[in-house]
Predicted model as a PDB file, atoms N, CA, C, CB and O in Angstrom, pLDDT in the B-factor column:
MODEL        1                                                                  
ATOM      1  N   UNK A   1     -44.770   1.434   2.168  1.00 62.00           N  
ATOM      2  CA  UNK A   1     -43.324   1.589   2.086  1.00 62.00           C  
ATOM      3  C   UNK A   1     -42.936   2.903   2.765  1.00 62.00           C  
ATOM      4  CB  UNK A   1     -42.837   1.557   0.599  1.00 62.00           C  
ATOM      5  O   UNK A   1     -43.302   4.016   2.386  1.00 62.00           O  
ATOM      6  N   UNK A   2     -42.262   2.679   3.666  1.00 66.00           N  
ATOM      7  CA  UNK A   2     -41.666   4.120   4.169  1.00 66.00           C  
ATOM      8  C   UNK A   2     -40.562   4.705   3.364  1.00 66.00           C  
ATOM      9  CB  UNK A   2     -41.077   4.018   5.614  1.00 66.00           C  
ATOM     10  O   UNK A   2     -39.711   4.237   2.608  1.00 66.00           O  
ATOM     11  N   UNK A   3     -41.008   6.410   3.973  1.00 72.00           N  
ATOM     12  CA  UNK A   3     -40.006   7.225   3.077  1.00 72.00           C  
ATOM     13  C   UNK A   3     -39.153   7.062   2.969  1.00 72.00           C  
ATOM     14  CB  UNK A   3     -39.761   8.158   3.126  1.00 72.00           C  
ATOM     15  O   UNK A   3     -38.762   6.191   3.745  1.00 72.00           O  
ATOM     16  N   UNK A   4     -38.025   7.646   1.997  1.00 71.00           N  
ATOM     17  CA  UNK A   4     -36.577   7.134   1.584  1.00 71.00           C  
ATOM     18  C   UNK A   4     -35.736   7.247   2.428  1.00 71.00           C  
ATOM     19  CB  UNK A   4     -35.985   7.698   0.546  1.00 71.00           C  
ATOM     20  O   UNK A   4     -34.744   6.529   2.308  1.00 71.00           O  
ATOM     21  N   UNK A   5     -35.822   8.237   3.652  1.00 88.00           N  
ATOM     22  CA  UNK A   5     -34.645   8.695   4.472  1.00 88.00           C  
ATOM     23  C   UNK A   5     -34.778   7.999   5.315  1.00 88.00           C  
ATOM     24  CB  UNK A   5     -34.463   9.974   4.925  1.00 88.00           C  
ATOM     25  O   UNK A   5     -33.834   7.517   5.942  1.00 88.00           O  
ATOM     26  N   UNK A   6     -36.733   7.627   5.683  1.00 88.00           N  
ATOM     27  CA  UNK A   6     -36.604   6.579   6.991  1.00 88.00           C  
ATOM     28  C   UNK A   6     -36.065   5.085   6.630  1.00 88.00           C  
ATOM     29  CB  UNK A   6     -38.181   6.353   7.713  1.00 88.00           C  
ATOM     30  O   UNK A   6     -35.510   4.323   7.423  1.00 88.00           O  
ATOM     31  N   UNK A   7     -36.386   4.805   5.086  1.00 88.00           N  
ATOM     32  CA  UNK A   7     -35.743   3.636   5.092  1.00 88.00           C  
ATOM     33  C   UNK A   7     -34.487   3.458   5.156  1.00 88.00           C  
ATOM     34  CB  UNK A   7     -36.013   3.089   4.274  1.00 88.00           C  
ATOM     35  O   UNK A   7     -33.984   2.595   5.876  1.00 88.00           O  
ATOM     36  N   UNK A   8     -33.532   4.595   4.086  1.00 91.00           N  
ATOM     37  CA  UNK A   8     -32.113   4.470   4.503  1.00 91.00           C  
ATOM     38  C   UNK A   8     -31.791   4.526   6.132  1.00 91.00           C  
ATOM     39  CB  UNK A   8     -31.349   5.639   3.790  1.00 91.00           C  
ATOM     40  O   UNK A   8     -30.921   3.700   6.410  1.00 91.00           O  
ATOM     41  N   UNK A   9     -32.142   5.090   6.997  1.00 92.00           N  
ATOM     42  CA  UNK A   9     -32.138   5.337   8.423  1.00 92.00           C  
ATOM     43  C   UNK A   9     -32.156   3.935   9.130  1.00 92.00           C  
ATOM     44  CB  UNK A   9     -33.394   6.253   8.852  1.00 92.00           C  
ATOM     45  O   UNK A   9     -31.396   3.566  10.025  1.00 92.00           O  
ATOM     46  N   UNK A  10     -33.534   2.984   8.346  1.00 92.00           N  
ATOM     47  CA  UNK A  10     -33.768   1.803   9.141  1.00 92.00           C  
ATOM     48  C   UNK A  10     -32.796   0.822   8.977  1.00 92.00           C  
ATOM     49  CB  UNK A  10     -34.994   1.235   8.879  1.00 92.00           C  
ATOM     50  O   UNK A  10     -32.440   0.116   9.920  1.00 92.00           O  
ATOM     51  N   UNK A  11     -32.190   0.687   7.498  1.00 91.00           N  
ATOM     52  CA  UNK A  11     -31.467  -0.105   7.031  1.00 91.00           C  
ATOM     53  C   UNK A  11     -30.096   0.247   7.626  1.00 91.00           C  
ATOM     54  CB  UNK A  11     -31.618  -0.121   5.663  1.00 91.00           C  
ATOM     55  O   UNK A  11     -29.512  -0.837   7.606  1.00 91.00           O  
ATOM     56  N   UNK A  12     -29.373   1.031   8.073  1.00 94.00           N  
ATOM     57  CA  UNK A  12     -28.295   1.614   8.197  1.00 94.00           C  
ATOM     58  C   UNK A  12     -28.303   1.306  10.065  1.00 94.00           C  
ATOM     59  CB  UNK A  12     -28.335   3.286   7.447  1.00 94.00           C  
ATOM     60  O   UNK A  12     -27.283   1.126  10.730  1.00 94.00           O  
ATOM     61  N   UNK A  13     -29.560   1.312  10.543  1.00 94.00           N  
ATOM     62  CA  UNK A  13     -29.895   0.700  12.188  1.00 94.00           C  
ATOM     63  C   UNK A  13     -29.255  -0.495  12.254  1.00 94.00           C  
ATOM     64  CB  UNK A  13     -31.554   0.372  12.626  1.00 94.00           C  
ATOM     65  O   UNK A  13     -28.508  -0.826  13.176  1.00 94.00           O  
ATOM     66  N   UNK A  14     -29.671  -1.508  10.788  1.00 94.00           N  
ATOM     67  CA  UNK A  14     -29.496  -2.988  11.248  1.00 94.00           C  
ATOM     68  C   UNK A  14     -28.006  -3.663  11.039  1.00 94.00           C  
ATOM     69  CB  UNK A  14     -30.562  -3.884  10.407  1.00 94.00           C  
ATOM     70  O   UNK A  14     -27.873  -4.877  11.196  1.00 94.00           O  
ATOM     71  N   UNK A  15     -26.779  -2.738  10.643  1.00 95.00           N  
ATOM     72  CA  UNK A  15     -25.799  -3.075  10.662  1.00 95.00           C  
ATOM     73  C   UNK A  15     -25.150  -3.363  12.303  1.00 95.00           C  
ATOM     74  CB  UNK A  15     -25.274  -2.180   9.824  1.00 95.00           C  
ATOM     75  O   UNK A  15     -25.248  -2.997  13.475  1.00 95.00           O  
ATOM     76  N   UNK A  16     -24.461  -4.265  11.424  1.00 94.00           N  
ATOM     77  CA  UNK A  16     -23.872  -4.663  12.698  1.00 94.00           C  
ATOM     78  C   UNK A  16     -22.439  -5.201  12.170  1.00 94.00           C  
ATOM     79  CB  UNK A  16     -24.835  -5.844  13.559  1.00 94.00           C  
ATOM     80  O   UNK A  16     -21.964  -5.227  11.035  1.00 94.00           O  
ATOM     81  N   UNK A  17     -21.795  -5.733  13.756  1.00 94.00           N  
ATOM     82  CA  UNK A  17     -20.022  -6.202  13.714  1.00 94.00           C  
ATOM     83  C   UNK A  17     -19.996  -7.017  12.223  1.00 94.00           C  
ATOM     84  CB  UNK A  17     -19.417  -7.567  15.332  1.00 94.00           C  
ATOM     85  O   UNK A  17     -19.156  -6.753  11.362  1.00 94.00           O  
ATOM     86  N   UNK A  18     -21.200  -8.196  12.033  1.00 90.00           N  
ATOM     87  CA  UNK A  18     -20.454  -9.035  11.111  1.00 90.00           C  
ATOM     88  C   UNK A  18     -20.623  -8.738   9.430  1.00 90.00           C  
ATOM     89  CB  UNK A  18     -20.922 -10.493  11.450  1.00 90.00           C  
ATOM     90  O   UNK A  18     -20.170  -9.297   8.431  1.00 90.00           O  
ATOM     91  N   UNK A  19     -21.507  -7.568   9.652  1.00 92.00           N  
ATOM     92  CA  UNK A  19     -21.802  -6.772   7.992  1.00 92.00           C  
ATOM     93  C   UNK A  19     -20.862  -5.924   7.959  1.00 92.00           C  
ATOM     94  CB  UNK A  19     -23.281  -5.864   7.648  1.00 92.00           C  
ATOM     95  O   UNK A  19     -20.439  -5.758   6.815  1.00 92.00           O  
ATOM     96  N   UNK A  20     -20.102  -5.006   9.139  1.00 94.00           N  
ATOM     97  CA  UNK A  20     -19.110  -4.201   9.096  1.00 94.00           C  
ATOM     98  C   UNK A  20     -17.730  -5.207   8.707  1.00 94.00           C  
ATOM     99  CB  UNK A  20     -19.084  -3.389  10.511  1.00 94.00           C  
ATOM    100  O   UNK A  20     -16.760  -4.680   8.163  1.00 94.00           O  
ATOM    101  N   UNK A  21     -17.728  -6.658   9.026  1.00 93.00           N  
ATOM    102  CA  UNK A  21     -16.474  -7.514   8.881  1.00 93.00           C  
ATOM    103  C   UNK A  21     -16.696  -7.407   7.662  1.00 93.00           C  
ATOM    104  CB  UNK A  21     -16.258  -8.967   9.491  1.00 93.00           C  
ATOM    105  O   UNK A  21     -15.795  -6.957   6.954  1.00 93.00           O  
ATOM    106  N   UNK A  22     -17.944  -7.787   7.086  1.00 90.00           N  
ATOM    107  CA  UNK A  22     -18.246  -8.208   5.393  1.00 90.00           C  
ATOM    108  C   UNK A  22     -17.545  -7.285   4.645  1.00 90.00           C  
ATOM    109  CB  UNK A  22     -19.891  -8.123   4.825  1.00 90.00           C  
ATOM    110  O   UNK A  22     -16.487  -7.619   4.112  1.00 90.00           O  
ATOM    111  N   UNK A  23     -17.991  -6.164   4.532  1.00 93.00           N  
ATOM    112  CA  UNK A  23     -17.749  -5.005   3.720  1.00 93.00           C  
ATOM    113  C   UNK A  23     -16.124  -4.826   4.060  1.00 93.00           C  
ATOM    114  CB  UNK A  23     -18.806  -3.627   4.147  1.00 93.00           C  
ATOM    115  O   UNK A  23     -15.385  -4.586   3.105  1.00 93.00           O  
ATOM    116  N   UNK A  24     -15.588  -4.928   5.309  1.00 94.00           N  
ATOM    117  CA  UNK A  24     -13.994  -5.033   5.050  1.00 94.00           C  
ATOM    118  C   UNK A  24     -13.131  -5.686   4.568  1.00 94.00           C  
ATOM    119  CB  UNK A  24     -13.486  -5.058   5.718  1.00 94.00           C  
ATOM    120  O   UNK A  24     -11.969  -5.356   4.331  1.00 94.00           O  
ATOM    121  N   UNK A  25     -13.909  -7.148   4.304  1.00 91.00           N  
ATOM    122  CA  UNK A  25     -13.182  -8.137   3.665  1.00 91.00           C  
ATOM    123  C   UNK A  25     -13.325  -7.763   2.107  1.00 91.00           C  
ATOM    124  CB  UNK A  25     -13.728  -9.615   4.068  1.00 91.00           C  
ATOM    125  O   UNK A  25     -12.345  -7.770   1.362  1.00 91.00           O  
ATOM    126  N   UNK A  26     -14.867  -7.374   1.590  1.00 90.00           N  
ATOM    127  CA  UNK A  26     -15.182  -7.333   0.243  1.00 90.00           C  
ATOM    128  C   UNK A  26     -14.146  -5.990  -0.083  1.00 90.00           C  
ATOM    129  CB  UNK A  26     -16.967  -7.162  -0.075  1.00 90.00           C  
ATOM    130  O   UNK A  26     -13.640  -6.105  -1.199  1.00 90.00           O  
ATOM    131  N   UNK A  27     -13.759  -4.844   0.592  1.00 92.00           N  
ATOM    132  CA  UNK A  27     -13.067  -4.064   0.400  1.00 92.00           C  
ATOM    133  C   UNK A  27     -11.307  -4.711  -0.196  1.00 92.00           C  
ATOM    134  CB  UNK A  27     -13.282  -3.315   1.674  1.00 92.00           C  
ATOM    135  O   UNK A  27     -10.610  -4.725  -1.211  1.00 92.00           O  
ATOM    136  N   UNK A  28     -11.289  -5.087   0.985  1.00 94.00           N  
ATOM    137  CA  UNK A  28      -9.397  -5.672   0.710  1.00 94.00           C  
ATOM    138  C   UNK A  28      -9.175  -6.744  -0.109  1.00 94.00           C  
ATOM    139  CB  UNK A  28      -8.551  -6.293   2.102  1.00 94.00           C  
ATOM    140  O   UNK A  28      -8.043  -7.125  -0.406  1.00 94.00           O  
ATOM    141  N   UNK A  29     -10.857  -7.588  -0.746  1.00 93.00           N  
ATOM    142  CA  UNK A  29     -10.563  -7.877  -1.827  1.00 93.00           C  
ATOM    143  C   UNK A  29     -10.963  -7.286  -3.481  1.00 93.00           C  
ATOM    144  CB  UNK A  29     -10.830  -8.894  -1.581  1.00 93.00           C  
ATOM    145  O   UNK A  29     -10.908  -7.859  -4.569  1.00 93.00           O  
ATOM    146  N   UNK A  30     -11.255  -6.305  -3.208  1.00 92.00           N  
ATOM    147  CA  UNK A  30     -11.572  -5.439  -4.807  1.00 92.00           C  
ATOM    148  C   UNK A  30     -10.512  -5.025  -5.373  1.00 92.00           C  
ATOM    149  CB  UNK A  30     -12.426  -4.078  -4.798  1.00 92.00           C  
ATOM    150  O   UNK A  30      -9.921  -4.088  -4.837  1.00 92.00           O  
ATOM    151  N   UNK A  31     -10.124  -5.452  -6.277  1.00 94.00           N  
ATOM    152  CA  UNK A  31      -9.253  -5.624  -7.352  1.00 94.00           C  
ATOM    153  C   UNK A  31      -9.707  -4.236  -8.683  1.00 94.00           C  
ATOM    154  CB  UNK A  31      -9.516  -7.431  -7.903  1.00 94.00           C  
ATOM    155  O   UNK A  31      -9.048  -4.061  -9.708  1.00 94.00           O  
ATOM    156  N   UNK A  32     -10.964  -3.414  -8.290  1.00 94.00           N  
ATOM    157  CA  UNK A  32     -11.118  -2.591  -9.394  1.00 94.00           C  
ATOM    158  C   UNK A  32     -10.650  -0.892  -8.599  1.00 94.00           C  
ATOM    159  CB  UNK A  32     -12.933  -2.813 -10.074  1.00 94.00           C  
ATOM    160  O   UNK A  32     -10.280  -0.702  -7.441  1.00 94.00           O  
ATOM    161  N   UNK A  33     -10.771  -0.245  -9.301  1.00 95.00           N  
ATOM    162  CA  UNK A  33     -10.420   1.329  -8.687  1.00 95.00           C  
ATOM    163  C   UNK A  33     -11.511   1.926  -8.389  1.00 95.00           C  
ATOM    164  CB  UNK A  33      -9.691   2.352  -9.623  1.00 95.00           C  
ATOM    165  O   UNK A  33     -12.298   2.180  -9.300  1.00 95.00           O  
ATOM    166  N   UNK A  34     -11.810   2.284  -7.067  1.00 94.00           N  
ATOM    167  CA  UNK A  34     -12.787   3.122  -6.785  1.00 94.00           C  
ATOM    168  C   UNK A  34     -12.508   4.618  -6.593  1.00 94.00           C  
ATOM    169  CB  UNK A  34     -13.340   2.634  -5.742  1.00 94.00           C  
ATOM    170  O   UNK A  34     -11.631   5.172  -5.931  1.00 94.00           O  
ATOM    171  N   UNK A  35     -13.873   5.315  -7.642  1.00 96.00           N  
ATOM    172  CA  UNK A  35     -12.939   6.546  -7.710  1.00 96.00           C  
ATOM    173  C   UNK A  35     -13.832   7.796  -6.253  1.00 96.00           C  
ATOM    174  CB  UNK A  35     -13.020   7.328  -9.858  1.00 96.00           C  
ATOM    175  O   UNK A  35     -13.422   8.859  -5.785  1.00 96.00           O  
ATOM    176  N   UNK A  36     -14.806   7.188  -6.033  1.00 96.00           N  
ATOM    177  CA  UNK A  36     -15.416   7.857  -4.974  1.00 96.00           C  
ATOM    178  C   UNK A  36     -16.043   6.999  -3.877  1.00 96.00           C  
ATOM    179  CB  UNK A  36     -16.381   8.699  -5.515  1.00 96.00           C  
ATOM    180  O   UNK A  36     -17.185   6.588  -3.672  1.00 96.00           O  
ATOM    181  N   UNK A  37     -14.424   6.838  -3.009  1.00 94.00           N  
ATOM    182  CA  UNK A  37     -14.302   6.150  -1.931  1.00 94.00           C  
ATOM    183  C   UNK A  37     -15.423   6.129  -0.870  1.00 94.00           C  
ATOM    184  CB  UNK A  37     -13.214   6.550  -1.442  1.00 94.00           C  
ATOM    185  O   UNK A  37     -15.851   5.058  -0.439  1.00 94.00           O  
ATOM    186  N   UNK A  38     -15.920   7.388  -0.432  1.00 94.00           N  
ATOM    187  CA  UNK A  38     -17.187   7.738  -0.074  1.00 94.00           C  
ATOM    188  C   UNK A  38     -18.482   7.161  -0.359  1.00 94.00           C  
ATOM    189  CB  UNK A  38     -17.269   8.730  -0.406  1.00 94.00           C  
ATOM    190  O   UNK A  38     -19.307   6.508   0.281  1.00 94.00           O  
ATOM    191  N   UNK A  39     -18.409   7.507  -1.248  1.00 95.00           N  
ATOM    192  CA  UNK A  39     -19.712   6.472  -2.027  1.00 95.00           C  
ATOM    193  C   UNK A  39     -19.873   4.889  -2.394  1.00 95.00           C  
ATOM    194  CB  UNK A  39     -19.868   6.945  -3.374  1.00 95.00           C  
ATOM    195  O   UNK A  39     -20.920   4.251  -2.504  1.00 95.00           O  
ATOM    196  N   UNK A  40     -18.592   4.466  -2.544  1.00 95.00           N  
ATOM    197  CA  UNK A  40     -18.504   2.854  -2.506  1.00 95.00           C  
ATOM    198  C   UNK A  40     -18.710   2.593  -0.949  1.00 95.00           C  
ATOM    199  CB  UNK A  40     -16.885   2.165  -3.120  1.00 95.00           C  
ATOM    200  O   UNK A  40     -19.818   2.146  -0.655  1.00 95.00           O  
ATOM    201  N   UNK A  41     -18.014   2.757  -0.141  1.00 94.00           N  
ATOM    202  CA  UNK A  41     -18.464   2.622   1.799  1.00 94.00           C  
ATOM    203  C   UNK A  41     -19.874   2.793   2.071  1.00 94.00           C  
ATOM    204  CB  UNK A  41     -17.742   3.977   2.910  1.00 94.00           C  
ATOM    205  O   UNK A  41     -20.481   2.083   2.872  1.00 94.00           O  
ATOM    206  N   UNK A  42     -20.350   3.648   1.466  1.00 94.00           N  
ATOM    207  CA  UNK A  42     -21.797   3.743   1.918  1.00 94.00           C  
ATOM    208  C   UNK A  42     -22.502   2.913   1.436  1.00 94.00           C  
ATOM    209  CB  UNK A  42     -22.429   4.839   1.696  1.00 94.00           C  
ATOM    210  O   UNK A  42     -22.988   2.147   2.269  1.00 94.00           O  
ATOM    211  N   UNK A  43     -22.918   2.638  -0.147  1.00 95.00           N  
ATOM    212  CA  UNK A  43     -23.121   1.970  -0.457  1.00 95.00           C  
ATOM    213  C   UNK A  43     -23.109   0.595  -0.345  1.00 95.00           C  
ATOM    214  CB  UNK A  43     -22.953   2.324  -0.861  1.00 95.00           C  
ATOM    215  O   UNK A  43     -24.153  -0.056  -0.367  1.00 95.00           O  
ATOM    216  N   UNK A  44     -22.019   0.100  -0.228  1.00 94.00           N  
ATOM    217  CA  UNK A  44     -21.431  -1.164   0.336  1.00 94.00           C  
ATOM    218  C   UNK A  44     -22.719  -1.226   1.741  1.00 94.00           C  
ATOM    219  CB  UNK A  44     -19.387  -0.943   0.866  1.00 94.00           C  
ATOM    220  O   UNK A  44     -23.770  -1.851   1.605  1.00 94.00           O  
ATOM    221  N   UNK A  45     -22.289  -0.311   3.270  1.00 95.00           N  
ATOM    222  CA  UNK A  45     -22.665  -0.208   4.465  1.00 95.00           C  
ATOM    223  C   UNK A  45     -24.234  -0.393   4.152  1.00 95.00           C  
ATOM    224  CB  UNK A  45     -22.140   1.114   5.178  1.00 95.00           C  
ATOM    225  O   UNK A  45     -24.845  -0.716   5.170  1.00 95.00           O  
ATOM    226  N   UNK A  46     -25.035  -0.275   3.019  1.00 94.00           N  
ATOM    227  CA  UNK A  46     -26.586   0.396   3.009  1.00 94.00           C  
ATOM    228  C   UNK A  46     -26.532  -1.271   2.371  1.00 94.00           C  
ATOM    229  CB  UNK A  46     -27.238   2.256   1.864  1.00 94.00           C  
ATOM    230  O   UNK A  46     -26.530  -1.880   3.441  1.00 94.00           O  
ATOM    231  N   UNK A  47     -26.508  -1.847   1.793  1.00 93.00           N  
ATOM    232  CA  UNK A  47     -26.286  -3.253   1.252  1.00 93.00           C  
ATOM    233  C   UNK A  47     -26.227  -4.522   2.202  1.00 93.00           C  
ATOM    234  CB  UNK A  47     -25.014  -3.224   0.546  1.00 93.00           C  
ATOM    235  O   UNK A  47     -27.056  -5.408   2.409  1.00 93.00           O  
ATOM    236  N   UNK A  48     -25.234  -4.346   2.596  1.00 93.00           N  
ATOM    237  CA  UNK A  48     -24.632  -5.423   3.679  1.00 93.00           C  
ATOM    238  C   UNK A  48     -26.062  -6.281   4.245  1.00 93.00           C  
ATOM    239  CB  UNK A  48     -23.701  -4.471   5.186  1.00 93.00           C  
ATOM    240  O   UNK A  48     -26.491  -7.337   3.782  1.00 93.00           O  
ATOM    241  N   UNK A  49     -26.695  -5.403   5.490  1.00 91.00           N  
ATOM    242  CA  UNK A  49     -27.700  -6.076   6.063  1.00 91.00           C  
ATOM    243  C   UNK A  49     -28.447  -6.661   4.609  1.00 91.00           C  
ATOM    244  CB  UNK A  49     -28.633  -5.040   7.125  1.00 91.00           C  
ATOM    245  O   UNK A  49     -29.009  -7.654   5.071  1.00 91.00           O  
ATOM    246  N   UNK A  50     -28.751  -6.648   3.311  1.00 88.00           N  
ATOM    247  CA  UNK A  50     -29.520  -7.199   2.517  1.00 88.00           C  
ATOM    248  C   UNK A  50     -28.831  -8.613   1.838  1.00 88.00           C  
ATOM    249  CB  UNK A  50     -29.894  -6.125   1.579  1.00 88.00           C  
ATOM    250  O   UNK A  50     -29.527  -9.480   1.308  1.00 88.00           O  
ATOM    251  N   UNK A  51     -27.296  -8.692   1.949  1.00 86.00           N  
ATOM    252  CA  UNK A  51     -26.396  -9.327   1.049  1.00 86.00           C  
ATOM    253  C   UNK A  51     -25.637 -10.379   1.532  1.00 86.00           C  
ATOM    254  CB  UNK A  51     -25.564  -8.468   0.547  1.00 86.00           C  
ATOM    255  O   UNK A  51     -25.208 -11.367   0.935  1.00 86.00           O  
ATOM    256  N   UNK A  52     -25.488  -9.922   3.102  1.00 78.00           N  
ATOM    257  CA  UNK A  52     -24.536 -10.610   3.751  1.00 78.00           C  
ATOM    258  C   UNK A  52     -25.267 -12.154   3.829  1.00 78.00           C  
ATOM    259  CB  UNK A  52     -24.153  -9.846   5.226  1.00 78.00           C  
ATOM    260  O   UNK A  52     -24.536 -13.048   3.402  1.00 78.00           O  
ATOM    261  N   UNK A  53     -26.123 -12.429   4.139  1.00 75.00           N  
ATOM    262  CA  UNK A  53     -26.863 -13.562   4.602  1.00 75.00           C  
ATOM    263  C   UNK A  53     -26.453 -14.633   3.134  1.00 75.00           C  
ATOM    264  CB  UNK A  53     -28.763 -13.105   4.927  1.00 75.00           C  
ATOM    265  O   UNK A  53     -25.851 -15.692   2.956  1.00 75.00           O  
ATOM    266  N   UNK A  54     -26.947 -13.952   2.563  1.00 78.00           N  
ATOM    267  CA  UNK A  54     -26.863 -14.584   0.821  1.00 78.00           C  
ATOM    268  C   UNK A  54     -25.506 -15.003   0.433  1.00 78.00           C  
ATOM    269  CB  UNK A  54     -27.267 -13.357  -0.437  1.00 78.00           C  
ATOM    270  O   UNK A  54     -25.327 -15.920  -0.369  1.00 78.00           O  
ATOM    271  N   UNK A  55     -24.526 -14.331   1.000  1.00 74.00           N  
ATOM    272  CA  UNK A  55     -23.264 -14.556   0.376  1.00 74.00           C  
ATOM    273  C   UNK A  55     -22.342 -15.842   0.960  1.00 74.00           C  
ATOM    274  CB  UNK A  55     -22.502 -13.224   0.530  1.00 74.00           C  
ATOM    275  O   UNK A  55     -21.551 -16.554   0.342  1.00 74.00           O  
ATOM    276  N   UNK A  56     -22.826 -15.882   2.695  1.00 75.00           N  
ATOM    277  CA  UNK A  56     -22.526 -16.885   3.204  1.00 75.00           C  
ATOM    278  C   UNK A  56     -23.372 -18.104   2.477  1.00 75.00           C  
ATOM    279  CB  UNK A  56     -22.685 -16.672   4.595  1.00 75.00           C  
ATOM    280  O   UNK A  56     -22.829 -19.192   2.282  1.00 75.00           O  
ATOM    281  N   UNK A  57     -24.606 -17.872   2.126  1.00 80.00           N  
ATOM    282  CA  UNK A  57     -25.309 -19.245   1.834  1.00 80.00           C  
ATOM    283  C   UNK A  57     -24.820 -19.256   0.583  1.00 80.00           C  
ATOM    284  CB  UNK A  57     -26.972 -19.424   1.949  1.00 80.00           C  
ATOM    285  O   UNK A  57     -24.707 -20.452   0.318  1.00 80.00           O  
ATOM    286  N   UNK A  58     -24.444 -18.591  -0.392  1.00 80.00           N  
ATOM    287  CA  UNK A  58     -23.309 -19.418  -1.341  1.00 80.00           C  
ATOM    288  C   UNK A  58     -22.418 -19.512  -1.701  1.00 80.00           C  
ATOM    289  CB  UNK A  58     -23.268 -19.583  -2.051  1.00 80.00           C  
ATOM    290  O   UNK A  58     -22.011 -19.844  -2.814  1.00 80.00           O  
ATOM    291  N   UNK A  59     -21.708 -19.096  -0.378  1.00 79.00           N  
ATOM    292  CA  UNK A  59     -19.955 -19.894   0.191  1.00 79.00           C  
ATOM    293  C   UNK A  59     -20.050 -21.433   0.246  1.00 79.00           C  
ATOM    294  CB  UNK A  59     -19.392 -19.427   2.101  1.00 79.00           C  
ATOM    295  O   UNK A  59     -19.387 -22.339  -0.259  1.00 79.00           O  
ATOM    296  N   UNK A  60     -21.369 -21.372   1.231  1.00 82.00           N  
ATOM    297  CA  UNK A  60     -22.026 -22.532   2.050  1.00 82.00           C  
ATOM    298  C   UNK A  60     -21.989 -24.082   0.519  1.00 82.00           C  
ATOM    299  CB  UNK A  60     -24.195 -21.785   2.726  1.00 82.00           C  
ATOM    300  O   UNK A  60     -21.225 -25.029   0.333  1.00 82.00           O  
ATOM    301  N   UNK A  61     -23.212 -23.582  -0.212  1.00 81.00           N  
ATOM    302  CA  UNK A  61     -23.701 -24.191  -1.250  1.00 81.00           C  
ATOM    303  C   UNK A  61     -22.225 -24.613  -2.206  1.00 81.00           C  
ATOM    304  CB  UNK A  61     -24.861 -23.145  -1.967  1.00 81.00           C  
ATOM    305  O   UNK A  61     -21.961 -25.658  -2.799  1.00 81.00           O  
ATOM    306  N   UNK A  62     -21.479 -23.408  -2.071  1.00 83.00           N  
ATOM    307  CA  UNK A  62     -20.081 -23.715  -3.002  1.00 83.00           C  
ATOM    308  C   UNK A  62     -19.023 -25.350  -2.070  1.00 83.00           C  
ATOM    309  CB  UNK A  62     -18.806 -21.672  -2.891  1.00 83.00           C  
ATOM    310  O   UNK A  62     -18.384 -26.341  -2.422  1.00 83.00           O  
ATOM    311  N   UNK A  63     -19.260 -24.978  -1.378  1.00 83.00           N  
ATOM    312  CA  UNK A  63     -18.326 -25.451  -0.691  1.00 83.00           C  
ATOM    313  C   UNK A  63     -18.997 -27.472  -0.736  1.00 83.00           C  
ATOM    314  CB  UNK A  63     -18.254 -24.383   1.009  1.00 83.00           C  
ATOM    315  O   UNK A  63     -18.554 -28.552  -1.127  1.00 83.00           O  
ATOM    316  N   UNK A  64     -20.049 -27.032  -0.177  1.00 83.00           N  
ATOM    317  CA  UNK A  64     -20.899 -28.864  -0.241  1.00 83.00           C  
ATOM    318  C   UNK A  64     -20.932 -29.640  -1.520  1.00 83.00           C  
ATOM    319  CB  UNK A  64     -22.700 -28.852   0.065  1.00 83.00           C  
ATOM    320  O   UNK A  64     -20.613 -30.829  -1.531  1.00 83.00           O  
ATOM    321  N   UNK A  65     -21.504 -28.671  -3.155  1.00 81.00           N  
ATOM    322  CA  UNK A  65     -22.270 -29.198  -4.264  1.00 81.00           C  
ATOM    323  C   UNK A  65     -21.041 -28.596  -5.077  1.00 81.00           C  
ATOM    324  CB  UNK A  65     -24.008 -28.667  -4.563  1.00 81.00           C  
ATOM    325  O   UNK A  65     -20.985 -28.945  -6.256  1.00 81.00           O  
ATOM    326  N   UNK A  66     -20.266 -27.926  -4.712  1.00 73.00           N  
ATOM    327  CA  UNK A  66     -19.611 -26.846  -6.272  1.00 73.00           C  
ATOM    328  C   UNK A  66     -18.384 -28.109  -6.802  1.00 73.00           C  
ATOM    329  CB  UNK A  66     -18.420 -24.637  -5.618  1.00 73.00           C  
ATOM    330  O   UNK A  66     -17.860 -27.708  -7.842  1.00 73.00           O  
ATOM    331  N   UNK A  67     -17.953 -29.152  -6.472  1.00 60.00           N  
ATOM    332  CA  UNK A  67     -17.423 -30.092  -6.557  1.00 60.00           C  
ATOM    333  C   UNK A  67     -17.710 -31.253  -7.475  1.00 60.00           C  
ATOM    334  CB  UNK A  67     -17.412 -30.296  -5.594  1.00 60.00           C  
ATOM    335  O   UNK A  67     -16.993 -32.202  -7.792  1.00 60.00           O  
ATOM    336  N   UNK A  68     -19.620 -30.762  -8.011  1.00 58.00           N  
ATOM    337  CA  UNK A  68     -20.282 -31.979  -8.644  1.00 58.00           C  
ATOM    338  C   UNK A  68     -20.186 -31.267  -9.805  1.00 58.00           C  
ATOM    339  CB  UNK A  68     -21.795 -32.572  -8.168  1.00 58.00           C  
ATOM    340  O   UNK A  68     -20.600 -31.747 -10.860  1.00 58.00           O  
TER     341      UNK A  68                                                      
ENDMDL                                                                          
END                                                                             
């Protein structure tokens, strides 16, 4: 396992346009108060490449089976 900074470093490489779309949409829809704006963005940004994939596949799954 690489060190913590290289991993935050690596993970923070693999963003891209449609994890930066993600996190803007998940933004303009949060409905709670964030009190350290800073830290929710990053967080969010360090996430994305791990989450995004997953979230479409159960949009995906909602959308075909969530009906049964």
């Amino acid at each position: 396992m690489p060190a913590l900074p290289a991993l935050v470093q690596q993970r923070f490489e693999l963003i891209n346009s449609s994890h930066i779309e993600k996190v803007l949409d998940g933004i303009r829809e949060n409905t709670t108060r964030v009190w350290n704006t800073r830290a929710y963005l990053l967080a969010a940004l360090f996430n994305a490449p791990a989450t995004t994939d997953n979230h479409y596949t159960m949009l995906v799954n909602h959308d075909l089976y969530g009906g049964r």
